[in-house]
DOVEXDREN-673142 format. One line per 5 residues: for each residue x, y, z of C-alpha. Coordinates in steps of 0.001 Angstrom, whole numbers, padded with zeros to 6 digits. Example, Ala and Ser with C-alpha at 12.3 -4.5 7.8 and 13.67 -1.06 7.14 Angstrom:
BEGIN
012300:-004500:007800; 013670:-001060:007140
This chain:
BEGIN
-007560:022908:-009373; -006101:019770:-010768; -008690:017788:-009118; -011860:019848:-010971; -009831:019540:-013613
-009930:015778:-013716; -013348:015572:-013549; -013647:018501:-015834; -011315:015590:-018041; -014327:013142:-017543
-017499:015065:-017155; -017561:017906:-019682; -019842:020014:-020592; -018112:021511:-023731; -015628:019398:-026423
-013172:021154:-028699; -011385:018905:-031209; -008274:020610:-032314; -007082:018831:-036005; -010884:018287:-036871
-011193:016603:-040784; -013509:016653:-043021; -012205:013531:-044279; -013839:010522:-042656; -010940:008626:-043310
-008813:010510:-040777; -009026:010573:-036706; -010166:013861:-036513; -013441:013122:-038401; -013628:010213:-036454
-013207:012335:-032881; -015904:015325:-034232; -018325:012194:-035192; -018152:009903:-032115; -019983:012842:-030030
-022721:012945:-032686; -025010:012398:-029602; -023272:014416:-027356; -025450:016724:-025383; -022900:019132:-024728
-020961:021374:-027089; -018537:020921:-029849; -016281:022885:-031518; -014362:021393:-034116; -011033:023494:-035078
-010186:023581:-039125; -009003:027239:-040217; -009488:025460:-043491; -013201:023916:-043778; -016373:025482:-042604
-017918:022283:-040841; -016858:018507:-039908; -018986:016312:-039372; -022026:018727:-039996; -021164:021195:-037065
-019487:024494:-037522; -015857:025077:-037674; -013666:027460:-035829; -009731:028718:-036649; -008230:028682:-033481
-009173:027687:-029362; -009257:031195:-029350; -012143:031305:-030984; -014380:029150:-029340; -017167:031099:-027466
-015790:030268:-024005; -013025:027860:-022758; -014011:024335:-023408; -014043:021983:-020743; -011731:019386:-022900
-009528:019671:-025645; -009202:016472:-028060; -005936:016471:-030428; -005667:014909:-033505; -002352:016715:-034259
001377:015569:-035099; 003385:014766:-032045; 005622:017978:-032683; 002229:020340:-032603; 001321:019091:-029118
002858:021149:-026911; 001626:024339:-028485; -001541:023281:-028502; -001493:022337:-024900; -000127:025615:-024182
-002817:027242:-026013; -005623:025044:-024385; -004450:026090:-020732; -004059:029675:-021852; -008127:030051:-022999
-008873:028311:-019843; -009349:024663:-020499; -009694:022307:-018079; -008481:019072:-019188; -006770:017459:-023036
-006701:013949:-024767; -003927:013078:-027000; -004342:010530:-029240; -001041:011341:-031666; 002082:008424:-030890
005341:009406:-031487; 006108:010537:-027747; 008727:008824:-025300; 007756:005141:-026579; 009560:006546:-029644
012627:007483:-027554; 014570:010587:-028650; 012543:014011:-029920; 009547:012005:-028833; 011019:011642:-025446
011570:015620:-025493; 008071:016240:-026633; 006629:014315:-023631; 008731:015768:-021248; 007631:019484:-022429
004162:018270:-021785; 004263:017215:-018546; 006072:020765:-017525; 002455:022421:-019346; 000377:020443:-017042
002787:021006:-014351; 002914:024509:-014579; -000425:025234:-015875; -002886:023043:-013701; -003835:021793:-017814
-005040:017576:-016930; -003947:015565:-019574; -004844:012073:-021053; -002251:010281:-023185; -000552:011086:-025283
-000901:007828:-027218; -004294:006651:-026276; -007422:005471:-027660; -009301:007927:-025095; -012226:006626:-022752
-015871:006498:-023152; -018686:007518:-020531; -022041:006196:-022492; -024326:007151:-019353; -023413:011298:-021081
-023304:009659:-024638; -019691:011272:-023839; -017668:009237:-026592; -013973:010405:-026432; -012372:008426:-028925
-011960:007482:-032449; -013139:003957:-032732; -015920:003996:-033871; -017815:000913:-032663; -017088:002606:-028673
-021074:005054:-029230; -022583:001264:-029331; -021890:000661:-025271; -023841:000906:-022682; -024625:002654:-019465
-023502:000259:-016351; -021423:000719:-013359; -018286:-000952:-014503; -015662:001229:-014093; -011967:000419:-016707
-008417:001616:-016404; -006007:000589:-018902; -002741:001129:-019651; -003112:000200:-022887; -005875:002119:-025079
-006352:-001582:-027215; -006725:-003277:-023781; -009224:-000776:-022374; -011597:-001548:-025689; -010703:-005314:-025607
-012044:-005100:-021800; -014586:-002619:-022599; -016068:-004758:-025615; -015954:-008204:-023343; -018115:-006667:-021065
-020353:-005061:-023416; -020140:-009071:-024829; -021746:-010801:-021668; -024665:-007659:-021424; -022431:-005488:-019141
-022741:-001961:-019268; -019852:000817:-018232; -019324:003724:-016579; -016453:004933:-017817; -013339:003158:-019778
-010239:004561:-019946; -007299:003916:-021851; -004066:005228:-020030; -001146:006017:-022697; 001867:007140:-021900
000148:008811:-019048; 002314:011755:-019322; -000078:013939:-016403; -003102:011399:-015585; -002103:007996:-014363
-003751:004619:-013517; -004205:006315:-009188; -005883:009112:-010482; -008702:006988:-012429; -009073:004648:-009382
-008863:007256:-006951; -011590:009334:-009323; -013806:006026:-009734; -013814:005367:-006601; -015326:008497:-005158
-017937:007862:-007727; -021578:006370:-006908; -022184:005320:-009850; -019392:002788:-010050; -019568:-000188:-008456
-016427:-002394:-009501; -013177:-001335:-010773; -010806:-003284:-013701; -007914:-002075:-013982; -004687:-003306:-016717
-001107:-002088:-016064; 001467:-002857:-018062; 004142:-000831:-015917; 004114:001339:-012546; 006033:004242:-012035
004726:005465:-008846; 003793:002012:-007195; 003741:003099:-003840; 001227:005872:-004421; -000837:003311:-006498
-001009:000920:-003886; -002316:003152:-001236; -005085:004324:-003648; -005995:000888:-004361; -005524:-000126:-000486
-008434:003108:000371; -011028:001938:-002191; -011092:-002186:-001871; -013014:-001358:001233; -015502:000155:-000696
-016037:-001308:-003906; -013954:-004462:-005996; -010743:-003793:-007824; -009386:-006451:-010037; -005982:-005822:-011598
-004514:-007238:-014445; -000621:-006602:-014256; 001521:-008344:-017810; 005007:-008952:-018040; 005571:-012346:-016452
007506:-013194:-018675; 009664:-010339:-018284; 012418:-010424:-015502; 014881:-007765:-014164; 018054:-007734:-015259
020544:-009749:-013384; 021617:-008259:-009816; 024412:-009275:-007322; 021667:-010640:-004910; 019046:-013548:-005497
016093:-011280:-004559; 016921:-009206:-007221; 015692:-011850:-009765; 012860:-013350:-007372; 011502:-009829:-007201
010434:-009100:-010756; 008470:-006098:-011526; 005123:-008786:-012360; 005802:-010051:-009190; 006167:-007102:-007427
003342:-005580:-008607; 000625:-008834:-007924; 001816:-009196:-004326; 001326:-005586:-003941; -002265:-005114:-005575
-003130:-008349:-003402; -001626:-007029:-000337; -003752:-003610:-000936; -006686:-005811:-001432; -007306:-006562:-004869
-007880:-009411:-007088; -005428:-010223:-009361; -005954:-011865:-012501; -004291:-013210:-015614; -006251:-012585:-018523
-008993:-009810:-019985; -011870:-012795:-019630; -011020:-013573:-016456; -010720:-009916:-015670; -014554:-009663:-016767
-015694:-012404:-015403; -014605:-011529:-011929; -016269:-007981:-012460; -019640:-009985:-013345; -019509:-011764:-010283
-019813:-008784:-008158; -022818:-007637:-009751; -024356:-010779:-006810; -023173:-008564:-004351; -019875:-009011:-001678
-018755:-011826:000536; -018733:-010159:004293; -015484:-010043:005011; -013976:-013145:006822; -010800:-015186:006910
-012646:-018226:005111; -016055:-017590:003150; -017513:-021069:002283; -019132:-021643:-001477; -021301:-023988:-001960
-022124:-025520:-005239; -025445:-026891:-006888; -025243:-029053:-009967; -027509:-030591:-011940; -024960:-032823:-013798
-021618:-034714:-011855; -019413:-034259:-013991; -019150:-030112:-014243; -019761:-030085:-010550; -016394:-031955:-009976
-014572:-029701:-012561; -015959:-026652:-010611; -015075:-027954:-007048; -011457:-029390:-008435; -011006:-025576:-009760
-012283:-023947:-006637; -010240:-026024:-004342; -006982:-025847:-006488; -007173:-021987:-005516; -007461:-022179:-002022
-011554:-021456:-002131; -013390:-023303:000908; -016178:-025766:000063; -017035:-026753:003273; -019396:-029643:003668
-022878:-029116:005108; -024191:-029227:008298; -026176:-032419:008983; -029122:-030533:009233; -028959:-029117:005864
-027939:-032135:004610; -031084:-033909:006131; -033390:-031105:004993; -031768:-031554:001177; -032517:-035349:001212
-035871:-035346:001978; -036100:-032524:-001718; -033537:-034978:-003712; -033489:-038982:-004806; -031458:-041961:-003217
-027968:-042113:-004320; -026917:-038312:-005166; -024430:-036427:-002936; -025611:-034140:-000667; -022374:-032600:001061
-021242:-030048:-001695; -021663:-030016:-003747; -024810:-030899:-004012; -025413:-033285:-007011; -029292:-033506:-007956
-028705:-036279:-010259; -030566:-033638:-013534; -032140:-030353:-013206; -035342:-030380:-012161; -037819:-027691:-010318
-036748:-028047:-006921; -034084:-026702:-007578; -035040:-023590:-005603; -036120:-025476:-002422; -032358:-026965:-002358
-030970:-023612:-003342; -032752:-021757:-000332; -032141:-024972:001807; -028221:-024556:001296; -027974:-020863:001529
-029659:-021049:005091; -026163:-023497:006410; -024548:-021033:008355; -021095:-021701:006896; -022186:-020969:003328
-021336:-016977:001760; -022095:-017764:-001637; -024075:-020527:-004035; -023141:-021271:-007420; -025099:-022871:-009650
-024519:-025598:-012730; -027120:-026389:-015120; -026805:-027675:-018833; -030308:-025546:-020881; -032609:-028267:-020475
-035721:-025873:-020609; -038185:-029041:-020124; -036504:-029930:-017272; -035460:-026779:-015371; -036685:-023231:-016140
-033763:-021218:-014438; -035900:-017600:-014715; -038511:-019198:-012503; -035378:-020806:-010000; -033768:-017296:-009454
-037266:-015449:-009422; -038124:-017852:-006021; -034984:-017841:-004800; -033725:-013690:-004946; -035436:-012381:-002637
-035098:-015152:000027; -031210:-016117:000043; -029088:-013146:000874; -025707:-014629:-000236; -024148:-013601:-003822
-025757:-016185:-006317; -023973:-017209:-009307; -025487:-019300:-012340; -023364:-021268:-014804; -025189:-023106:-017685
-024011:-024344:-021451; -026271:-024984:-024258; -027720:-023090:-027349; -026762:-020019:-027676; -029582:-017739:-028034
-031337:-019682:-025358; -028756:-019180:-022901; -028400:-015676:-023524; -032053:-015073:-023030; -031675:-016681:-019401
-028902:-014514:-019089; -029900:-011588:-019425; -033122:-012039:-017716; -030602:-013055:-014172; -028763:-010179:-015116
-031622:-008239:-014310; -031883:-009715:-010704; -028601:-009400:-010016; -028055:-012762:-010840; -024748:-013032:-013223
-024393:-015949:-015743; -021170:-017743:-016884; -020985:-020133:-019765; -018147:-022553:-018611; -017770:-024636:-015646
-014253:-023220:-015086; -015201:-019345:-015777; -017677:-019742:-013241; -015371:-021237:-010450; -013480:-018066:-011556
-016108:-015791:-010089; -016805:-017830:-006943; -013170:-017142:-006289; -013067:-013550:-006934; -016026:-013520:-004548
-014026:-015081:-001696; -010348:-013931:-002524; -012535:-010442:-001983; -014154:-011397:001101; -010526:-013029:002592
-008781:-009956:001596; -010921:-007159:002970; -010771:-009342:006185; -007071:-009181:006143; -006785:-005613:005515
-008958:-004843:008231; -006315:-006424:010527; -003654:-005333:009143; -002208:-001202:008693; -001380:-000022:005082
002289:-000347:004525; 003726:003113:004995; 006994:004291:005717; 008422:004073:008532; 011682:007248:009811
014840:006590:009079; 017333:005050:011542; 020589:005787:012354; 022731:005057:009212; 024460:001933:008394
026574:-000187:006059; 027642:-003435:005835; 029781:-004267:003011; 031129:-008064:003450; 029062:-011267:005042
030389:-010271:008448; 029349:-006789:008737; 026055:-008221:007438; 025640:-010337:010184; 026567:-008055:012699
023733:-005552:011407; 021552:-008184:011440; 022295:-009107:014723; 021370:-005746:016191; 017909:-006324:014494
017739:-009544:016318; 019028:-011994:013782; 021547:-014344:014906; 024382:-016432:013030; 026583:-019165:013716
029863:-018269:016192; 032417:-017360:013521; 035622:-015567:013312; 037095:-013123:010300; 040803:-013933:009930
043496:-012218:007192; 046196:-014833:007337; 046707:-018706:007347; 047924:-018347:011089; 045381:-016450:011687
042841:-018970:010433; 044745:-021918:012687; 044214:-019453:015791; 040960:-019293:015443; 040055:-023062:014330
041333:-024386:017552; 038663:-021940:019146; 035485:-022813:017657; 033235:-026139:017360; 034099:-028806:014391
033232:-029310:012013; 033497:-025235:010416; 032919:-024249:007336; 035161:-021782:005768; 034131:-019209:003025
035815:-016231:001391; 035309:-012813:002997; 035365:-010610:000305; 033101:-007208:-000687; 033661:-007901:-004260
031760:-011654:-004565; 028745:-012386:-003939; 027870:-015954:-005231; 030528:-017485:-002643; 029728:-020979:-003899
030042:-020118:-007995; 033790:-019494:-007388; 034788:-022240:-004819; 034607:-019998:-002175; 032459:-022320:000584
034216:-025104:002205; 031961:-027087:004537; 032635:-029772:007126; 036313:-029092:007684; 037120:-031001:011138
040673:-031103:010593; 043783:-028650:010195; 045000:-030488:006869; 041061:-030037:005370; 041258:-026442:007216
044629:-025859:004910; 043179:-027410:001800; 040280:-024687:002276; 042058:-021711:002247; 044457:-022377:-000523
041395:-023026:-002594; 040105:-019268:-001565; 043940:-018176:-002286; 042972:-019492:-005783; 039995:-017382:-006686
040651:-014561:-009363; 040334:-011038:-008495; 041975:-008432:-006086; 042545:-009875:-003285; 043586:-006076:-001443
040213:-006790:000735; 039955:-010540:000936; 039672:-012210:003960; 038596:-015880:005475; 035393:-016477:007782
035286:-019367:009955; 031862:-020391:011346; 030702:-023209:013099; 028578:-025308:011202; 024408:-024786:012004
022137:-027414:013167; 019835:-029616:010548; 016699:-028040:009795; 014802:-025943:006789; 016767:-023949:004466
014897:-020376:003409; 015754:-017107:001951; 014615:-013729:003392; 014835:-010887:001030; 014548:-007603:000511
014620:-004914:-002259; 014207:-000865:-002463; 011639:-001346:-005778; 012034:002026:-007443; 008711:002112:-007836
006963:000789:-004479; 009642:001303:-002683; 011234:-001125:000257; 009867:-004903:-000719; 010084:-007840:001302
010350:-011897:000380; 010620:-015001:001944; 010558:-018573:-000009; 012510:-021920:000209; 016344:-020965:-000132
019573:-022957:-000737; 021339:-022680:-003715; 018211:-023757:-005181; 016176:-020700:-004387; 016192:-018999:-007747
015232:-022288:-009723; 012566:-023216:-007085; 010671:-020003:-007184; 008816:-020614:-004613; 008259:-017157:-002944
005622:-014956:-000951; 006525:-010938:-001147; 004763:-007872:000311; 005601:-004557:000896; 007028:-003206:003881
006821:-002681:006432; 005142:-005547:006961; 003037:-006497:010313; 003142:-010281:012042; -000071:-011474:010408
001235:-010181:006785; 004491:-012432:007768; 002267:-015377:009154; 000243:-015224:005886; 003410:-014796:003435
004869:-018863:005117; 001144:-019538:004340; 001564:-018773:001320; 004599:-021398:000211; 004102:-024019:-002118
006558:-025663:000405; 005146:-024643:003881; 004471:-028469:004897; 008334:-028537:004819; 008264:-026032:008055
005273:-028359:009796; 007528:-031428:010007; 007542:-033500:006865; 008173:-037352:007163; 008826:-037085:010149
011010:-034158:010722; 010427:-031537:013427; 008427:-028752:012889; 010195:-025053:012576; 009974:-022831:014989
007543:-020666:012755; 007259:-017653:015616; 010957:-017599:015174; 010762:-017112:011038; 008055:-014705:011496
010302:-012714:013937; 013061:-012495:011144; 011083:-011059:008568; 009677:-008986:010980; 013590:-007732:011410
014236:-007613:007462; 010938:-005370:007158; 012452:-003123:009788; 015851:-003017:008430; 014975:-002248:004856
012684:000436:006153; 014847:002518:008358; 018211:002447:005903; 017613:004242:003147; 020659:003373:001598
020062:000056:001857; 019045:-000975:-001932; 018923:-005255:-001405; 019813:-007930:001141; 019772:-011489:001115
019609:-013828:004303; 020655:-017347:002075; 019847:-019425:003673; 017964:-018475:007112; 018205:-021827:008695
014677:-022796:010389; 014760:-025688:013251; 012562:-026150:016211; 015342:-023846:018394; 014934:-020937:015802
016440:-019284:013079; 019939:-018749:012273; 021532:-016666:009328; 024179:-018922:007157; 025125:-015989:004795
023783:-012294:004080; 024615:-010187:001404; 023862:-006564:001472; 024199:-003726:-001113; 023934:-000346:-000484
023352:003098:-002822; 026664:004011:-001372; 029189:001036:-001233; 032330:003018:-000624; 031050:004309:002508
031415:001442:005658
């Protein structure tokens, strides 16, 4: 039911607009007059006036001649809920809200939503908003919203979801911008009943749309999100714009909790389901645009190739492509032979491929590089020089015999280049007016092709049963979890007293470093609490009077003594039960440092060995584990291993909330865990 419900919600047949005006001023004139074209029917409800908008009038839902399809409110906040009762009680399938004052208000709003969502819960009743702009599907001149610019877009088969009703228009009137049509645009709300899965999940059943935008501001069910998004990259393009960089999660006892955003958290897990993930709304469209070309095959790494007619953009374009980890392989000599017999002396042949101007052979070169066998896609730069290059004529040879996505970048006047623009458009053949915003494209094009490769190797992250339970409240219970999980750490030994510390010194390799055992302090170092490279009883001494010194109840403190690790790499392994998608996983350069370095690579777990191979890829720092000046390489099977062991552990203990491994030493005779900090949902238990 709720499912023909939803696409009752987007495919009506029959409108009702409940707080229809006669005043064109107000939203629910505008609402009645954005389906002016409509083909379906429309019943505007006013007790008060006999017609809105030139159709008839009726009092109540109840009056309508049979139960509409979808109801559209323009009512106070507090009238809602009656009115969604009274829309699932004549039948309705589906309502749009478009009244604020709900639980971004806080309070009475707050209660408002939350009656709602029990309506739609009990009732079956699909609901968009409240708080939206409302979506528009211009192939069924089906106009759901009150701006009233939306009845000038056109039919296409770009699908939007946004969280945001402003950013769904924004997105929507960008693409209508560069000659895009839509097939449906939807701005989310509060998404009180119908959320951001729901839309992709709905799009991507349909024909009729071929690649998917999609804005989120905030995720409440991540996990089922992802695995949406993870079942329909296969089958068409999703590109996600997720905001809030800026924002970061308020401080927790463990540094994963403030590597692991909810930005961050999000990107790595719309890339690890297969997406593209983007920064802006233009870059958001111009990645859609690129797919009208077509799809990369998928492979580890598609090669781009790139035609210029002038230097200068060309090395702006490859310095862009390059810079984001897009392969520009050179040609094969053969191509390059072919190429030089089309071209003049003294222009670069490789790739790109610099033809010194534009000029009409332009399509032999074209057709000359798409036939190297380690080229997926051709983009094109040309400054409008119509007496020199005609690029209608170039694309008309060149379609039909190059199989690869083609791309065409140009600058120049404006209603000249828009002509050529649209005219590619119609062969499939999208145009970008910026050396960068075309590099932009190439990438989505191969960042699609890489990641549908990937996800072909690699199972969905689901969950995985839960193990027997544990708890590990202080650095040494830590480590022994870890170590049944296959993690080792340094020989050490907990002591309570001074003697007991002297005992154990005499047993264990100098120099040791000594730290403070203690459940209630985490950041050992912020409070004096690590003492390294004590060799000697006096130093030993010194140590433990220092961790006598630290504030706090001291009921539960104790000393660990641990032989000091070999030289090598320092990293952090973290993990993190995201309320939203659930057990997370991170690795990134560690140390004290780790927080201020940033440098991280997350996924969600569980995680399998190529996802853990391709997250140390993924390091700004990763030469560090190869050997750098002259240091010897990691033992990187060894790393992978260990966050093959944190994905397990966070997956089978439920109650396990975050963990730190900082730092996982890394040398050539594996890793070794210098400190671990776990918390748990239930910390009195252990």
């Amino acid at each position: 039911m709720r499912r023909d419900n939803l696409a009752r919600l987007f495919d009506p047949q029959s409108i009702a607009v409940v707080g229809a005006s006669a005043a064109p001023e107000k939203v629910g004139y505008q609402l009645v007059d954005a389906l002016r074209d409509y083909p379906g029917e429309v019943f505007p409800i006013n007790p008060k006036v006999a017609e809105v908008a030139g159709r008839r009038t009726y009092a109540s839902l109840a009056e309508v001649p049979h139960a509409p399809d979808l109801v559209l409110m323009a009512v106070p906040a507090a009238a809602t809920p009656d009115v969604a009762r009274q829309a699932a009680q004549v039948g309705a399938g589906a309502a749009l809200i478009v009244s604020g004052g709900f639980a971004e208000a806080g309070g009475a709003g707050a209660a408002l939503q939350a009656q709602l969502a029990s309506i739609c819960s009990d009732s079956g009743l699909r609901l968009l908003g409240p708080n939206t702009s409302g979506y528009v599907r211009p192939a069924t001149r089906c106009f759901a919203s009150f701006v009233p610019a939306v009845r000038g877009f056109r039919p296409g088969t770009l699908g939007i979801v946004a969280q945001s009703g402003g950013v769904n228009l924004s997105l929507a009137f960008l693409a209508q911008r560069r000659n895009m049509g839509l097939r449906l645009a939807v701005g989310l709300g509060n998404a009180v009943d119908v959320d951001a899965a729901d839309v992709v999940e709905y799009l991507a059943d349909d024909d009729g749309t071929h690649v998917i935008v999609l804005h989120l501001e905030g995720v409440p069910n991540g996990r089922r999100l992802y695995d949406v998004i993870a079942a329909t990259t296969p089958r068409k393009p999703v590109i996600v714009l997720p905001v809030g960089r800026a924002q970061v999660a308020e401080f927790a006892q463990s540094h994963t909790g403030n590597l692991m955003g909810a930005h961050a958290i999000t990107a790595a897990a719309m890339r690890q389901a297969g997406a593209i993930v983007v920064d802006s709304t233009e870059d958001a469209i111009d990645c859609a645009a690129a797919f009208s070309a077509g799809r990369i095959e998928p492979k580890p790494k598609p090669g781009v190739a790139v035609l210029t007619g002038q230097a200068g953009p060309g090395l702006i374009i490859l310095d862009a492509l390059r810079s984001r980890g897009v392969d520009v392989p050179q040609l094969g000599d053969e191509t390059v032979g072919r190429i030089a017999k089309l071209l003049p002396p003294m222009t670069y042949l490789r790739n790109p491929i610099d033809t010194g101007r534009p000029s009409p052979v332009f399509a032999d070169v074209m057709m000359e590089v798409a036939r190297d066998p380690g080229i997926d896609a051709v983009l094109t730069f040309a400054l409008d020089e119509p007496a020199a290059l005609d690029p209608i004529a170039v694309f008309s040879r060149t379609r039909d015999q190059v199989k690869q996505p083609l791309l065409f970048a140009t600058l120049g006047e404006a209603s000249s280049i828009e002509t050529v623009r649209d005219a590619l458009a119609a062969r499939k053949i999208p145009t970008f007016f910026s050396p960068e915003r075309a590099a932009t494209a190439a990438w989505a094009l191969a960042e699609d092709a890489k990641a549908r490769w990937r996800c072909s190797l690699t199972a969905p992250a689901t969950s995985i049963e839960a193990g027997e339970r544990a708890s590990a409240r202080d650095e040494l219970a830590a480590k022994q979890l870890l170590r049944q999980y296959g993690i080792e750490s340094p020989k050490n030994v907990a002591c309570r007293t001074h003697d007991e510390a002297l005992r154990a010194f005499e047993t264990l390799r100098k120099p040791i470093v000594v730290k403070v055992l203690d459940p209630q302090i985490a950041h050992k170092t912020e409070v004096n609490g690590v003492h390294l490279d004590v060799s000697d009883v006096e130093r030993l001494r010194r140590a433990l009077e220092a961790i006598d010194s630290i504030p706090g109840d001291r009921q539960e403190r104790g000393y660990l003594l641990e032989e000091m690790a070999p030289p090598g790499v320092d990293l952090i392994i973290g993990a993190k039960r995201d309320v939203s998608f659930g057990p997370t996983i991170l690795v990134g350069l560690g140390g004290t440092a780790a927080e201020a370095l940033n440098d991280v690579s997350i996924r969600l777990a569980p995680i399998s060995r190529l996802d853990a191979q391709e997250m140390l890829d993924e390091l700004r720092g990763r030469e560090l584990l190869d050997g750098w000046r002259g240091a010897p390489p990691v033992d990187r099977d060894a790393v992978v291993d260990a966050l093959l062991a944190v994905s397990a552990l966070i997956s089978t203990q439920p109650e396990l909330t975050e963990l730190d491994i900082n730092p996982l030493r890394a040398n050539p005779e594996g890793t070794l865990a210098l400190d671990a900090l776990m918390i748990w949902a239930s910390p009195s238990r252990g």
